[in-house]
MDAnalysis code that builds the backbone (N, CA, C; Angstrom):
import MDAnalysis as mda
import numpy as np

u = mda.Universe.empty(444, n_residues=148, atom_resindex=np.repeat(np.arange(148), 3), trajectory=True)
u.add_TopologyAttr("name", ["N", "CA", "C"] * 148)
u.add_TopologyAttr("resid", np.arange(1, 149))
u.add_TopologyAttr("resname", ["UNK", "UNK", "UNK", "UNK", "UNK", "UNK", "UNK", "UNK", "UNK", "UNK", "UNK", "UNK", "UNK", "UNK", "UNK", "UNK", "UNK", "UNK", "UNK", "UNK", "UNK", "UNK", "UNK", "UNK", "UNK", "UNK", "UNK", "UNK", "UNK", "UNK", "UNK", "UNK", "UNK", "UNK", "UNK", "UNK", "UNK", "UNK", "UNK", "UNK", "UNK", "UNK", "UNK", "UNK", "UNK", "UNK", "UNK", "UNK", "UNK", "UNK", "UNK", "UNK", "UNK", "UNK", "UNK", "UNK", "UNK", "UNK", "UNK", "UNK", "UNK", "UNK", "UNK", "UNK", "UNK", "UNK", "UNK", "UNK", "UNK", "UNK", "UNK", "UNK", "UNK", "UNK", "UNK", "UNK", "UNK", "UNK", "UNK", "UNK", "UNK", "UNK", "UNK", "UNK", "UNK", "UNK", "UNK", "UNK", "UNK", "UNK", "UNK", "UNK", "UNK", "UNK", "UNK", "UNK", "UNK", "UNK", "UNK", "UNK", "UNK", "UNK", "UNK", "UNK", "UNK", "UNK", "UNK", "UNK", "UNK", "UNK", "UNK", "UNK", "UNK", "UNK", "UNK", "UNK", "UNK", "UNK", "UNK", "UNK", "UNK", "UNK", "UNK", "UNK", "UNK", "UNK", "UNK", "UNK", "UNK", "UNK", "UNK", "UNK", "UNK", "UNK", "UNK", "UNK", "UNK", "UNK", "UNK", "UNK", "UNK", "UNK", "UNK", "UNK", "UNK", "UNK", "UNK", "UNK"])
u.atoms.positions = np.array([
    [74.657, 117.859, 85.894],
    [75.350, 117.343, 84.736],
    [76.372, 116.298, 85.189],
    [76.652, 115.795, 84.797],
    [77.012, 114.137, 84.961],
    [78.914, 114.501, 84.304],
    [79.530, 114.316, 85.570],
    [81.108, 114.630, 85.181],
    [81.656, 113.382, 84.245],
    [81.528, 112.262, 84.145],
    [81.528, 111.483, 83.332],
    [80.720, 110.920, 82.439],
    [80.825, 110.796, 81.155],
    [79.982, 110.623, 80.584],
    [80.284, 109.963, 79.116],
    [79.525, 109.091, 78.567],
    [79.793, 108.232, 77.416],
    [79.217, 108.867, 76.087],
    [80.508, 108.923, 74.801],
    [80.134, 109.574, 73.659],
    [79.085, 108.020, 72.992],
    [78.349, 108.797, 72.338],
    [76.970, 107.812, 71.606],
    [77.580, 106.464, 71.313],
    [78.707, 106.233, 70.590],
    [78.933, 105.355, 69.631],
    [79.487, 104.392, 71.202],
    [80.002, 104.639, 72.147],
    [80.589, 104.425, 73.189],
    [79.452, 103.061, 74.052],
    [78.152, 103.518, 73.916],
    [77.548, 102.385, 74.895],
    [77.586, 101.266, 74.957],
    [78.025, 100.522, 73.426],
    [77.921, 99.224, 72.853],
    [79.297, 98.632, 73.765],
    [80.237, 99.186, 74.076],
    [81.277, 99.057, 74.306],
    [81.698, 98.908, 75.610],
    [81.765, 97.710, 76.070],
    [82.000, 96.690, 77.548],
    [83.011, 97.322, 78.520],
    [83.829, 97.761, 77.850],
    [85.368, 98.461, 78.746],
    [84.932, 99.791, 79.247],
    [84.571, 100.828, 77.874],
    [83.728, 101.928, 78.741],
    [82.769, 102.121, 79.528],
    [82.124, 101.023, 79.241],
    [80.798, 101.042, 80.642],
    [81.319, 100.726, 82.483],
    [82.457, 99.918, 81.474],
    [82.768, 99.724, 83.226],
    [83.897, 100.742, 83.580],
    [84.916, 101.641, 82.882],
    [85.435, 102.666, 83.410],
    [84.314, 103.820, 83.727],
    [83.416, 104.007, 83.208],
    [82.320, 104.895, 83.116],
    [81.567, 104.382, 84.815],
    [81.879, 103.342, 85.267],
    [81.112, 103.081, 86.578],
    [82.393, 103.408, 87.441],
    [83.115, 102.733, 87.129],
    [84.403, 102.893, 88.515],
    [84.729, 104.204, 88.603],
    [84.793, 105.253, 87.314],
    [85.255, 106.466, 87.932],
    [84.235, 107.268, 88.073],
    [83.031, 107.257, 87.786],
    [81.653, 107.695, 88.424],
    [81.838, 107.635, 89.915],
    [81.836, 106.253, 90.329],
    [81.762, 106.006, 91.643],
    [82.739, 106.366, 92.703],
    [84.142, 106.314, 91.777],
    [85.458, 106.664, 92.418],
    [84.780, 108.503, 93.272],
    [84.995, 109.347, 92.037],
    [84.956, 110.443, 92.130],
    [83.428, 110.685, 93.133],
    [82.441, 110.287, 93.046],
    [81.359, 110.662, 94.097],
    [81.504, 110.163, 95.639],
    [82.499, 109.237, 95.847],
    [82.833, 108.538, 97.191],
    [83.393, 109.443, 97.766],
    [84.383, 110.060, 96.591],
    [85.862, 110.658, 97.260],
    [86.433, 111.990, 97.031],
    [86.653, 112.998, 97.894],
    [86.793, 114.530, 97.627],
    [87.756, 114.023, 96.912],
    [88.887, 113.270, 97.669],
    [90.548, 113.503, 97.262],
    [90.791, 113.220, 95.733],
    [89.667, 111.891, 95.630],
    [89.861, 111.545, 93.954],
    [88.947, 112.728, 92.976],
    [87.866, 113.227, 93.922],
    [87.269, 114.043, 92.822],
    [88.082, 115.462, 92.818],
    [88.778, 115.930, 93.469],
    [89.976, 117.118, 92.916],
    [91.161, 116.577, 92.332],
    [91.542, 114.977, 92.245],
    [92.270, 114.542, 90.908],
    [91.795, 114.672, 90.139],
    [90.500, 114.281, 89.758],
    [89.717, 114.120, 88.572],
    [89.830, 115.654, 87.728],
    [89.428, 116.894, 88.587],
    [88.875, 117.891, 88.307],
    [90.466, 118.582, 88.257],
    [91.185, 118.239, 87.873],
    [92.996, 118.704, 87.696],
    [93.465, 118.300, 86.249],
    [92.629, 116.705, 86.266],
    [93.389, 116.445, 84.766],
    [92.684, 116.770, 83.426],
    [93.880, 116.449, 82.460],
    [93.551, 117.508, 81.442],
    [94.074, 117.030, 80.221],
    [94.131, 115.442, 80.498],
    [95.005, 114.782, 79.584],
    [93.806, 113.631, 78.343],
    [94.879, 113.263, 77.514],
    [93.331, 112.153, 76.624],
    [94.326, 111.058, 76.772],
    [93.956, 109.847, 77.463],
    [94.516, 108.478, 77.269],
    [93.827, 106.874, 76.516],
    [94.152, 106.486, 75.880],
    [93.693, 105.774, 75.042],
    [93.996, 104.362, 75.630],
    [92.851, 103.051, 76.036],
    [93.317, 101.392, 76.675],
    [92.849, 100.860, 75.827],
    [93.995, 100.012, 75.323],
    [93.719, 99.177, 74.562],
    [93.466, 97.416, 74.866],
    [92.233, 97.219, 75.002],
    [92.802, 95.675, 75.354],
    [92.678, 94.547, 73.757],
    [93.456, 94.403, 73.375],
    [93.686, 93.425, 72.006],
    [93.152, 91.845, 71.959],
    [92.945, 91.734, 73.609],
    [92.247, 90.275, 73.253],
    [90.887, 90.295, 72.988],
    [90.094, 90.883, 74.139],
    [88.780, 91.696, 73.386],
    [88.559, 92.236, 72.224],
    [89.813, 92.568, 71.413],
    [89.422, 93.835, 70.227],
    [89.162, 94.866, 70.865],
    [88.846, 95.262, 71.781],
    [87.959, 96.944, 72.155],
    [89.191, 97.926, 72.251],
    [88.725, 99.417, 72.497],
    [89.833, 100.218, 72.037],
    [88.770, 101.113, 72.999],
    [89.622, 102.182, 73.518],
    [88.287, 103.055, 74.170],
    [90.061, 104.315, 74.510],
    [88.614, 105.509, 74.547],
    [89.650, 107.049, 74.955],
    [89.143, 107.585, 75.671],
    [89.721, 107.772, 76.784],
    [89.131, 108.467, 77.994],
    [89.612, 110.327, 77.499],
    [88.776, 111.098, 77.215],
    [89.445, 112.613, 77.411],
    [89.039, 113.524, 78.399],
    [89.993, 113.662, 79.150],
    [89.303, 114.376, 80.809],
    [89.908, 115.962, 80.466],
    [89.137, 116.992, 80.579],
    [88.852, 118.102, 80.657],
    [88.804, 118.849, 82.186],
    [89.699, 119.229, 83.022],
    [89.208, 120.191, 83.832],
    [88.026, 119.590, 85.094],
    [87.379, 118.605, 85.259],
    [86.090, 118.215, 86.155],
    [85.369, 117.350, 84.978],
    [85.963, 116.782, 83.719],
    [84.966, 116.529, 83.162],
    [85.329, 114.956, 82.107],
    [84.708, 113.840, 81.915],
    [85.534, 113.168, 81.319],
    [84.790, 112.554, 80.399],
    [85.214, 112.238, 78.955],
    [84.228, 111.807, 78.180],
    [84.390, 110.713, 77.293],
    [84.384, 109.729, 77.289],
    [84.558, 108.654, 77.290],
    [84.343, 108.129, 75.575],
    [85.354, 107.853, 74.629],
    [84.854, 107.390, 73.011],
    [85.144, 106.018, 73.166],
    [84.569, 105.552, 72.020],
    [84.843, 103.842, 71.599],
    [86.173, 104.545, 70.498],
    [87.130, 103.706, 70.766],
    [87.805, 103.712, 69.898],
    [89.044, 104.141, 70.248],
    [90.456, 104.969, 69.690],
    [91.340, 105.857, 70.316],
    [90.886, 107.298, 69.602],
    [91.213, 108.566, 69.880],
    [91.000, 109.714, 69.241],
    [92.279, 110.725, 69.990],
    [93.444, 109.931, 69.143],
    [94.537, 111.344, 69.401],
    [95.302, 111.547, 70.803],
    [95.017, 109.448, 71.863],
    [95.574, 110.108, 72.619],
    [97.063, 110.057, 72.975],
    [97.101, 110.965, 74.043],
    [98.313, 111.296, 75.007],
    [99.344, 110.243, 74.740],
    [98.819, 109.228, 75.786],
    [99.284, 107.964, 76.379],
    [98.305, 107.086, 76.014],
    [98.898, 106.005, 75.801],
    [97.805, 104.707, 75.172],
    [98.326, 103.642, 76.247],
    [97.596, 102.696, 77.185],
    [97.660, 101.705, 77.912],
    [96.966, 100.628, 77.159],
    [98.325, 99.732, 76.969],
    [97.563, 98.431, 75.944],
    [97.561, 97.274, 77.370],
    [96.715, 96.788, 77.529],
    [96.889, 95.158, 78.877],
    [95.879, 94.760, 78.347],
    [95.612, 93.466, 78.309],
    [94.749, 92.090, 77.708],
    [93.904, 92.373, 79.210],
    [92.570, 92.269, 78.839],
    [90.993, 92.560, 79.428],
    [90.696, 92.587, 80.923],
    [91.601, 91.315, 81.109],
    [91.732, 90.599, 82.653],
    [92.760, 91.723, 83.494],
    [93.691, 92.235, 82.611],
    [95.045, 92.977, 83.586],
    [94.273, 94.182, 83.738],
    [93.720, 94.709, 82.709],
    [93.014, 96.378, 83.097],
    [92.241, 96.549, 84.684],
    [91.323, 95.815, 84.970],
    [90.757, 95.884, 85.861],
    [91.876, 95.760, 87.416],
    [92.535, 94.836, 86.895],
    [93.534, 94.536, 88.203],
    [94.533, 95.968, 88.583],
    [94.454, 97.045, 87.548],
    [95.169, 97.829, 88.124],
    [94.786, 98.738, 88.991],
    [93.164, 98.659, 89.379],
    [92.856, 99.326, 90.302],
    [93.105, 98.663, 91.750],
    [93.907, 97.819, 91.480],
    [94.558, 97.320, 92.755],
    [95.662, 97.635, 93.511],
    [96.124, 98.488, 92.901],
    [97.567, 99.018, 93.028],
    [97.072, 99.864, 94.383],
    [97.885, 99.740, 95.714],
    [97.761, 100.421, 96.564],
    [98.228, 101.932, 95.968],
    [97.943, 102.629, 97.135],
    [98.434, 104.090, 96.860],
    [98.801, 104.493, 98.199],
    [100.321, 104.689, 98.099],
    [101.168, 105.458, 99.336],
    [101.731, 106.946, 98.952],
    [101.524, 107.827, 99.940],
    [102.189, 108.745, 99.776],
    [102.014, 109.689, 98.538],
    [100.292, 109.135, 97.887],
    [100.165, 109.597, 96.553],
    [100.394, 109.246, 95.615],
    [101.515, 108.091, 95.291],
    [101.898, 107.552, 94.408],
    [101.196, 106.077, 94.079],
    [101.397, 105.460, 93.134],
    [101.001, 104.244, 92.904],
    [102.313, 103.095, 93.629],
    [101.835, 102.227, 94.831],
    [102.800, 101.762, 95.678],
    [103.421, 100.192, 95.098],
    [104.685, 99.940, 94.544],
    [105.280, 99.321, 94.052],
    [105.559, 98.199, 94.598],
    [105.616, 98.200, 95.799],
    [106.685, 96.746, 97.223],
    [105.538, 96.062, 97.322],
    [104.213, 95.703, 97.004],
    [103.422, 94.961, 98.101],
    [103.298, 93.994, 96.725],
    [102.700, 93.067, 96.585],
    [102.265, 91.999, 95.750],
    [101.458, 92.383, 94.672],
    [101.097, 93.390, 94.570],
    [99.894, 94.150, 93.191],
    [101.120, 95.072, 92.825],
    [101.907, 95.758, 93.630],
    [102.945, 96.224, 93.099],
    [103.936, 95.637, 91.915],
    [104.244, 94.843, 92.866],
    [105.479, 93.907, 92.150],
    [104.493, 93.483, 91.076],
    [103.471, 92.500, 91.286],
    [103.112, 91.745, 89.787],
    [102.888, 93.361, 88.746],
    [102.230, 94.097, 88.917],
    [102.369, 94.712, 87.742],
    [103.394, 95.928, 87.144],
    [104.423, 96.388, 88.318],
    [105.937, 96.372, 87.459],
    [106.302, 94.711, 86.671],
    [106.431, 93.732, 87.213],
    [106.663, 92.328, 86.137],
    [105.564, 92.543, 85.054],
    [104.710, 92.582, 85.301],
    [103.633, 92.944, 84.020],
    [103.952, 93.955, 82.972],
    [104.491, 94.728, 83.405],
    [105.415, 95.903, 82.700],
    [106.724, 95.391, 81.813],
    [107.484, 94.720, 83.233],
    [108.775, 94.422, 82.119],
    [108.483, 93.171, 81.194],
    [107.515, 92.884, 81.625],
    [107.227, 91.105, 80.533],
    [106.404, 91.636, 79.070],
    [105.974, 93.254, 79.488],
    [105.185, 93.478, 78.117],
    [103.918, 93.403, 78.121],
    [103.435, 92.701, 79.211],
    [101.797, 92.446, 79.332],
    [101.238, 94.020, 79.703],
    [101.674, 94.698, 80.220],
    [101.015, 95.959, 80.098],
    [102.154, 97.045, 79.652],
    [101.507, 97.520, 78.428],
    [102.389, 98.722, 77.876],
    [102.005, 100.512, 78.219],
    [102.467, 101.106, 78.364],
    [102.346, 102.117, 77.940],
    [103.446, 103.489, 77.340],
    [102.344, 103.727, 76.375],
    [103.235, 104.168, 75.077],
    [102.773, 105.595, 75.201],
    [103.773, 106.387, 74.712],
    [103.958, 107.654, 74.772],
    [104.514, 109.043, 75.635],
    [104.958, 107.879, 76.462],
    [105.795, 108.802, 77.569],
    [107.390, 109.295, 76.987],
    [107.683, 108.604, 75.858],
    [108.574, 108.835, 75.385],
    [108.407, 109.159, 73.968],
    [108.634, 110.169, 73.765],
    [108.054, 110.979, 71.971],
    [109.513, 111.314, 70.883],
    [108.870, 111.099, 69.925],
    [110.063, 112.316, 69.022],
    [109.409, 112.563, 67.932],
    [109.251, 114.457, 68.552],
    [110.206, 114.866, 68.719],
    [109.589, 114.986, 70.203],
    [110.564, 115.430, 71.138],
    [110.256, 115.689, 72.453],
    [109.181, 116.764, 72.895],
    [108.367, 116.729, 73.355],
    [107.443, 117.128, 74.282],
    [106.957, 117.263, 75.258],
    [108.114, 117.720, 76.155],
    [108.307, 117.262, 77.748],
    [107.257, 117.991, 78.724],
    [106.870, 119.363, 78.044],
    [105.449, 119.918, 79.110],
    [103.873, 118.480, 78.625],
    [104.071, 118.433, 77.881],
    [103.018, 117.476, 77.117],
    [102.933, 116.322, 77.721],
    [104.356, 115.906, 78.029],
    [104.314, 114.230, 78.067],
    [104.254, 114.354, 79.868],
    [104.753, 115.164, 80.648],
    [104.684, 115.035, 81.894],
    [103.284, 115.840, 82.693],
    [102.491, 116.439, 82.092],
    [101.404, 116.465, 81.999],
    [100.687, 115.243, 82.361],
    [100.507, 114.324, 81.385],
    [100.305, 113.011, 80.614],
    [100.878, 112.344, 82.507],
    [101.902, 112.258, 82.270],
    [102.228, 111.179, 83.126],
    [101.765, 111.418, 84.690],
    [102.109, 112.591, 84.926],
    [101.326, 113.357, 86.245],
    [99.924, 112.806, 86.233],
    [98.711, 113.393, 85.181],
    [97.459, 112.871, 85.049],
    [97.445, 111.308, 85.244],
    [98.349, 110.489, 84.549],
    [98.569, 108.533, 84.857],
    [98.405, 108.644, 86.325],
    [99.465, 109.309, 86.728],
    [99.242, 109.340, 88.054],
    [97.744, 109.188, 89.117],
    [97.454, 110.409, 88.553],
    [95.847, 110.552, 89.447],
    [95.066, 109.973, 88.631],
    [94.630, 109.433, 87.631],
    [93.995, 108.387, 87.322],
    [93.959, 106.884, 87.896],
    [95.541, 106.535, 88.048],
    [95.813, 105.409, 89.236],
    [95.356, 105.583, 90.324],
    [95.321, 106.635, 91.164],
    [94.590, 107.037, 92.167],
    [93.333, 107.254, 92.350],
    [92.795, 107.775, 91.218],
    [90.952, 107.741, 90.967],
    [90.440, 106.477, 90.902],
    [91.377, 105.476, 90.510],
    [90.757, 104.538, 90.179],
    [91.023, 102.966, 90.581],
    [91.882, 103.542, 91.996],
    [92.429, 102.459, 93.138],
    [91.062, 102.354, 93.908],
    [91.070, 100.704, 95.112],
    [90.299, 101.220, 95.163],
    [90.740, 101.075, 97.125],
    [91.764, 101.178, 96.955],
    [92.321, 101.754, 98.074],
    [92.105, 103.307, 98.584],
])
């Protein structure tokens, strides 16, 4: 059975096919990313607005299933078509997503300029097992999907 996998309405849809390959491939390369994978438990929603496309990743336990559209999630990552892909560039030190090197820096500036958002780390009313959940999972998703 296939740990990732695309809901029906989902195939037409350019962004999920290609998260549907990178974390396919991520997770079969790599123990370390496939026991991230198989930890999170979160639903995150990317939006890229210049495309129009909208897509929800909901990862289950080892399992991730991929909609066209958003459906309820967590955390929503909005970046225009071109920035999504670039964030699998982000080195990874120490586990974390690594900030000092040149993929670092441009996408903290990408952050504070607005070009990449993400929404929902901050709620009201508060939901702090929920939201750090959420952000923990950001975490190893950055890491599943580096390709460091």
């Amino acid at each position: 059975m296939d740990a990732v996998i695309l809901d029906g309405r989902a195939g037409d849809n350019g962004l999920a096919l290609m998260l549907q390959g990178l974390l396919s491939e991520s997770i079969e390369t790599s123990g370390a990313k496939r026991r991230d994978f198989q930890q999170m438990d979160s639903t995150f929603g990317i939006v890229a607005p210049d495309a129009e496309v909208t897509v929800t990743l909901a990862f289950s336990r080892g399992r991730c299933t991929i909609y066209d559209g958003l459906r309820e999630p967590t955390l929503v990552i909005t970046a225009d078509s071109g920035k999504i892909p670039e964030l699998s560039l982000l080195q990874i030190r120490y586990g974390l997503p690594w900030l000092f090197d040149d993929n670092g820096k441009g996408f903290v500036l990408s952050l504070l300029k607005r070009e990449i958002r993400i929404d929902g780390l901050i709620r009201i009313p508060p939901t702090p097992l929920r939201t750090a959940r959420a952000a923990l999972d950001l975490v190893r998703l950055t890491r599943i999907l580096s390709v460091s």
